[in-house]
C-alpha positions in Angstrom: 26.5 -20.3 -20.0 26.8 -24.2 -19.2 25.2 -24.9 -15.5 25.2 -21.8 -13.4 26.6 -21.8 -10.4 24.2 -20.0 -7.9 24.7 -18.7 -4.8 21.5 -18.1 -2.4 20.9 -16.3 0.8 17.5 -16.5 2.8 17.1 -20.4 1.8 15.2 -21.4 5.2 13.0 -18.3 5.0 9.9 -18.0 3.4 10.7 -16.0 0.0 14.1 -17.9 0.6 12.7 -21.0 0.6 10.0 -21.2 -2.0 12.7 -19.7 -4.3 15.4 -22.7 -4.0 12.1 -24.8 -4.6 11.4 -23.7 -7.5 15.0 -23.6 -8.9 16.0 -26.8 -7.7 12.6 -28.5 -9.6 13.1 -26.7 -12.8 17.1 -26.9 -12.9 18.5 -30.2 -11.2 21.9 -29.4 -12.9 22.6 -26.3 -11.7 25.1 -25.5 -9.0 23.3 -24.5 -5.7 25.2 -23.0 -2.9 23.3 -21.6 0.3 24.2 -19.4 3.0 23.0 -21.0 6.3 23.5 -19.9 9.8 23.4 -22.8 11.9 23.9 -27.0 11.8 20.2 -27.5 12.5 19.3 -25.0 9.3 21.5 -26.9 7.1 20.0 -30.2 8.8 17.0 -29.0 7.6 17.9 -27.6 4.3 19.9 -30.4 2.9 17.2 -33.1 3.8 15.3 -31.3 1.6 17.8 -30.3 -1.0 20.3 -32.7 -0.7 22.8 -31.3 -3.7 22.7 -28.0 -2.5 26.4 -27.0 -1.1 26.1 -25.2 2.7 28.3 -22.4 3.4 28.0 -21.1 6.8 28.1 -17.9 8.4 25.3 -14.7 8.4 24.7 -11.5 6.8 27.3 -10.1 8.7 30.1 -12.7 7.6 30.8 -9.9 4.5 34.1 -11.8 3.3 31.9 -15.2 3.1 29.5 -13.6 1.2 32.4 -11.8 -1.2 34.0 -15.1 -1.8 30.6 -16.9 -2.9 29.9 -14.3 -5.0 33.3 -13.9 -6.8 32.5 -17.9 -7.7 28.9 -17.4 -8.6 27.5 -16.6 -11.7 24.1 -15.5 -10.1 23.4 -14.6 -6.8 20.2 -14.9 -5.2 19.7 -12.3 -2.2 16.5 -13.4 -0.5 17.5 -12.8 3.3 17.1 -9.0 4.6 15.9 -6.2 2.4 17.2 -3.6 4.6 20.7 -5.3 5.2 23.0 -2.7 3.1 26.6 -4.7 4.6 25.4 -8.1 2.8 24.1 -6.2 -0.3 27.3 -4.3 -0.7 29.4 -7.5 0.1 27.9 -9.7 -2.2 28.1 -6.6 -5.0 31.4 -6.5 -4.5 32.2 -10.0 -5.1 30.6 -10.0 -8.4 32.5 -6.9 -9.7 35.3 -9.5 -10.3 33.5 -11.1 -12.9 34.7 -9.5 -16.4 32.7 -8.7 -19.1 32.9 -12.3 -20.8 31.8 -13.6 -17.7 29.1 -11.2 -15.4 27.8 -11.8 -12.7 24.1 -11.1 -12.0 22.6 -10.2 -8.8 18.7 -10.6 -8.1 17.6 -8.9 -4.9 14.1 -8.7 -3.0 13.0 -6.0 -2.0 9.2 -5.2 -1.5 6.5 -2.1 -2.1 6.9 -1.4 1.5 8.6 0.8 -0.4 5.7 2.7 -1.0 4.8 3.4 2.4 6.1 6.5 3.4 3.2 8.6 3.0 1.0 6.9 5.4 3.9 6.9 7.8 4.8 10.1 7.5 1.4 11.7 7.6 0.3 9.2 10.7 -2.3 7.5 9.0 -4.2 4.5 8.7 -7.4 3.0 7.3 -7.8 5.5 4.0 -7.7 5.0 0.6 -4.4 6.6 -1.2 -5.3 6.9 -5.1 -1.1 7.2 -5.9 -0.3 4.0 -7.8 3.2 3.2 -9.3 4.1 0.8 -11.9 7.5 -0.7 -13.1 7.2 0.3 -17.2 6.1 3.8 -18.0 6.9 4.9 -14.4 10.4 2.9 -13.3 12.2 6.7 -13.8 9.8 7.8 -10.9 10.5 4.6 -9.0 14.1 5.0 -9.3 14.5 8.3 -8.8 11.9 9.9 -6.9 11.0 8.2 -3.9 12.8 9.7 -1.2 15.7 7.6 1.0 13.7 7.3 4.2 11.7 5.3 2.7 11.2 1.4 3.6 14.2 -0.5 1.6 15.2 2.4 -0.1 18.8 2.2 1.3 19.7 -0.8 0.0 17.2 -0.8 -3.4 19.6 2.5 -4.1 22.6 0.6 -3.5 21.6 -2.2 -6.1 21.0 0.5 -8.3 23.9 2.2 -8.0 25.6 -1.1 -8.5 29.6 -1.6 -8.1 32.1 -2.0 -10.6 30.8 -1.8 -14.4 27.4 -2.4 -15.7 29.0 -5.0 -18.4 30.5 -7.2 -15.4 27.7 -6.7 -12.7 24.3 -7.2 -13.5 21.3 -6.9 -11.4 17.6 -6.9 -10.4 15.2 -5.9 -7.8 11.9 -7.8 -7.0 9.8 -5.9 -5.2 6.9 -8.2 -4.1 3.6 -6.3 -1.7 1.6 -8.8 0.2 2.5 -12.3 -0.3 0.7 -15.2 0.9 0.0 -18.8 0.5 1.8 -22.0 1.7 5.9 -21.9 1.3 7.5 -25.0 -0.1 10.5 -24.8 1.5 12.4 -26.2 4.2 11.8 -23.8 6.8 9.0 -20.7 7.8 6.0 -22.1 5.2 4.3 -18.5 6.3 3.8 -15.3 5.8 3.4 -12.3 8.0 0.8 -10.0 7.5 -2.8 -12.0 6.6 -1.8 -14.6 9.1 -0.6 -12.5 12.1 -4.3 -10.5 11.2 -5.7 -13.9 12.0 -4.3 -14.9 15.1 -4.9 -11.0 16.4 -8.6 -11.7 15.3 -8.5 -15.4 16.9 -6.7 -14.1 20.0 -9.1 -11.2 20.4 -12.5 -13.3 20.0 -13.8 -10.8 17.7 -12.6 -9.1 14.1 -12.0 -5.7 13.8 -11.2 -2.9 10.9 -7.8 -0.4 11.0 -9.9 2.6 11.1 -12.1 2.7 7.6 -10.1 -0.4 6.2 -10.1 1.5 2.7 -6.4 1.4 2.4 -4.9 -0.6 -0.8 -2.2 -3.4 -1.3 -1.6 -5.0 -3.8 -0.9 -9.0 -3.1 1.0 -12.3 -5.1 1.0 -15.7 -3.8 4.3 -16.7 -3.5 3.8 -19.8 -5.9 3.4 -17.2 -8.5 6.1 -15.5 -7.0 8.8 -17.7 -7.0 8.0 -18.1 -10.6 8.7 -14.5 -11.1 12.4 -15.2 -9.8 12.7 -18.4 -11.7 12.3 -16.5 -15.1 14.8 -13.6 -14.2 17.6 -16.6 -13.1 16.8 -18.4 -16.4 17.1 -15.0 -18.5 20.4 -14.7 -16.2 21.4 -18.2 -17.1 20.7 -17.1 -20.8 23.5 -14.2 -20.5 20.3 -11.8 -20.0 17.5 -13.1 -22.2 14.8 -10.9 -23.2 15.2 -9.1 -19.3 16.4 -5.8 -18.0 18.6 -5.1 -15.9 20.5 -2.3 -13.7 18.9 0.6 -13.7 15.5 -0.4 -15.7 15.8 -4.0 -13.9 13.1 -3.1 -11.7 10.2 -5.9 -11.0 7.0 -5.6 -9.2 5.8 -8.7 -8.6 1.5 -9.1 -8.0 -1.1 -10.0 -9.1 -3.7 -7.1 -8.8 -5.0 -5.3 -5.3 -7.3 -5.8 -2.5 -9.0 -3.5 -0.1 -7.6 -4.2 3.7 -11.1 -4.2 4.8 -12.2 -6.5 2.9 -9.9 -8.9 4.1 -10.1 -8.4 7.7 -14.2 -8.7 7.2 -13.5 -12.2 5.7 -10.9 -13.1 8.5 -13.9 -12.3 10.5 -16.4 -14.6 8.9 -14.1 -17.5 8.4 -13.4 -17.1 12.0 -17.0 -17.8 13.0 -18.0 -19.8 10.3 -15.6 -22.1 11.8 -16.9 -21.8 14.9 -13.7 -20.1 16.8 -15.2 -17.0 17.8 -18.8 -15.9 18.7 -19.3 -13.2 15.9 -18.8 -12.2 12.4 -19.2 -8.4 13.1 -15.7 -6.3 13.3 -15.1 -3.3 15.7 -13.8 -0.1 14.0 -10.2 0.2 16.3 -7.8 3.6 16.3 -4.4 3.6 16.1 -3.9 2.8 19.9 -6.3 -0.4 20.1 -4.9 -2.0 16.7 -1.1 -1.6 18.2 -2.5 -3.4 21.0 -3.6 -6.5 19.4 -1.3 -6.2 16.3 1.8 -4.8 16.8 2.9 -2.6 13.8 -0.8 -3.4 12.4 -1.5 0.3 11.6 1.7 0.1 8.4 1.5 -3.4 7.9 -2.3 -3.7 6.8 -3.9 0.0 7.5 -1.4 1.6 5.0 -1.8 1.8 1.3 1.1 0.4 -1.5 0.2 0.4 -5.1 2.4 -0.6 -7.6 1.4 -2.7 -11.3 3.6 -5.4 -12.2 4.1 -4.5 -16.0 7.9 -5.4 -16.5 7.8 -9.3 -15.1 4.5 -10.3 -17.9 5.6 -7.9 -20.8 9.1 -9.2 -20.8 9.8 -12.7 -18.9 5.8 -14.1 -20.3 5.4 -14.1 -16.0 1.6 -15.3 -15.4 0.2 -15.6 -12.4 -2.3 -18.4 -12.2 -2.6 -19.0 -7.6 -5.8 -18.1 -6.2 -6.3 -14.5 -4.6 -5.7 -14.0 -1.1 -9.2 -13.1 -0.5 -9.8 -17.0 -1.5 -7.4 -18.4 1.2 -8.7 -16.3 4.1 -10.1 -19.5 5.5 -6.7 -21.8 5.4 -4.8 -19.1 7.2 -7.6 -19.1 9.8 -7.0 -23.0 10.1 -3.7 -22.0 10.4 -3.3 -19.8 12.8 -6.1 -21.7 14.6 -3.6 -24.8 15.0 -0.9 -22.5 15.9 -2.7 -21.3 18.8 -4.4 -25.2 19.2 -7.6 -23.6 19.0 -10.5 -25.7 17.7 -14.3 -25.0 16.7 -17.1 -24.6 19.5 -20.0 -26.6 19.2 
């Protein structure tokens, strides 16, 4: 196709905004549209991005969203992975495209979809051996995982799709623990890493979620964004060497990490830097970590295990950022200025 026009959602978040970085580097002549809620965010946005068109309104605007799509070639749904009225809206929109013109819809998801195990069984801290992976196993991933799971709503209504697979064409990224500075125009953060290090900083000491042997896997959204610049470019390509629909399915890391290993080294960087008295981590219970982390026990005492196959064997995706084991002691600075905390002599 000549420049796409793309429509994006999310742009002043930090998938969001890391995402319209990328794109916006690699393709300066393509058409960028964003939806953005308020003045300031646009502000913001377009002093960053200063082609990029604004269209205001939220996820609940769904004839905004329709309309962008209907003009859009690809459609870039960053925002809310468990908003099923913008999913459906902005489907909808792109089954007006006809088969000589499709539309194609990339998604975000994320392998909390994996999480309902832990949740359902209550616990937190122990090593889960179940690993998924999005080649040999995308049938159990698509149809096996049951609907009360994290995302699952709206990852089944992507996959269900609306109006025909030759006019609609989409993708899911499903990314696990992301990390690493955000080059957009709005949140630069993450969530779960950093809000383990202000609990730690806030608290004066480290601690474990019960044994800390549960697994995620992690990607640094660098790498990440890459991973979505390669699916818009195979879009842009009228499909390149991707899939898509029902087998267009992408986990997106970069191998997995033991939780306690982390929050040991959150620990250490901690008093290496001098902001709390000790290295040494108390072993807390369900009670104690919802105390000083708020959904801490799911967020890093549960397991999700999923190999990114599809993204490398397909779209060449490599990804080349440092681990997040490496950058435990920048989101300690971080979190450290957020709370204007400095080292004790």
């Amino acid at each position: 196709m000549a420049a796409p026009k793309v429509f994006l959602t999310g742009t002043t978040g930090y998938i969001g905004g890391d995402g319209l970085y990328v794109l916006y580097q690699a393709h300066p002549d393509w058409e960028f549209s964003a939806l953005v809620r308020t003045k300031e965010k646009a502000t913001q946005l377009v002093s960053k991005f200063p082609k990029v068109r604004i269209v205001y309104g939220d996820l609940d605007s769904a004839d905004i969203l329709e309309e962008e799509a209907m003009k859009a070639d690809i459609v870039y749904h960053f925002a809310d992975a468990d908003h099923a009225g913008s999913a459906s809206a902005l489907l909808k929109g792109l089954s007006t495209h006809t088969p000589d013109r499709p539309g194609w819809y990339i998604h975000t998801s994320g392998t909390g979809l994996l999480l309902l195990d832990d949740i359902s069984a209550g616990s937190y801290g122990i090593h889960r051996s179940k690993v998924y992976d999005d080649w040999d196993g995308i049938g159990e991933v698509r149809l096996s995982i049951p609907d009360k799971a994290p995302h699952r709503k709206v990852d089944k209504i992507v996959l269900a799709g609306i109006g025909s697979p030759e006019t609609v064409k989409t993708a899911i990224i499903c990314p696990p623990v992301i990390y690493g500075p955000g080059r957009g125009s709005g949140n630069p953060h993450s969530v779960q890493a950093y809000r383990l290090a202000a609990a730690v900083l806030k608290r004066q000491k480290g601690f474990l979620v019960g044994e800390g042997n549960n697994i995620w896997h992690q990607v640094h959204i660098h790498d990440l964004s890459n991973a979505y610049l390669l699916l818009g470019e195979a879009a842009a390509a009228g499909g390149g060497s991707a899939t898509w629909g029902k087998e267009g399915y992408y986990f997106a890391e970069n191998g997995e990490f033991v939780w306690g290993d982390i929050q040991r080294a959150v620990a250490k960087a901690a008093f290496e830097k001098k902001l709390i008295p000790t290295e040494e981590v108390d072993i807390l219970g369900k009670e104690q970590v919802e105390a000083v982390y708020p959904l801490g026990t799911i967020l890093i005492g549960s397991n999700s295990r999923a190999h990114a196959i599809r993204a490398k064997k397909l779209l060449g995706w490599v990804p080349q950022q440092p681990s997040l084991l490496e950058l435990i002691p920048d989101i300690v600075d971080i979190e450290a200025q957020n709370l204007g905390l400095t080292g004790k002599e």
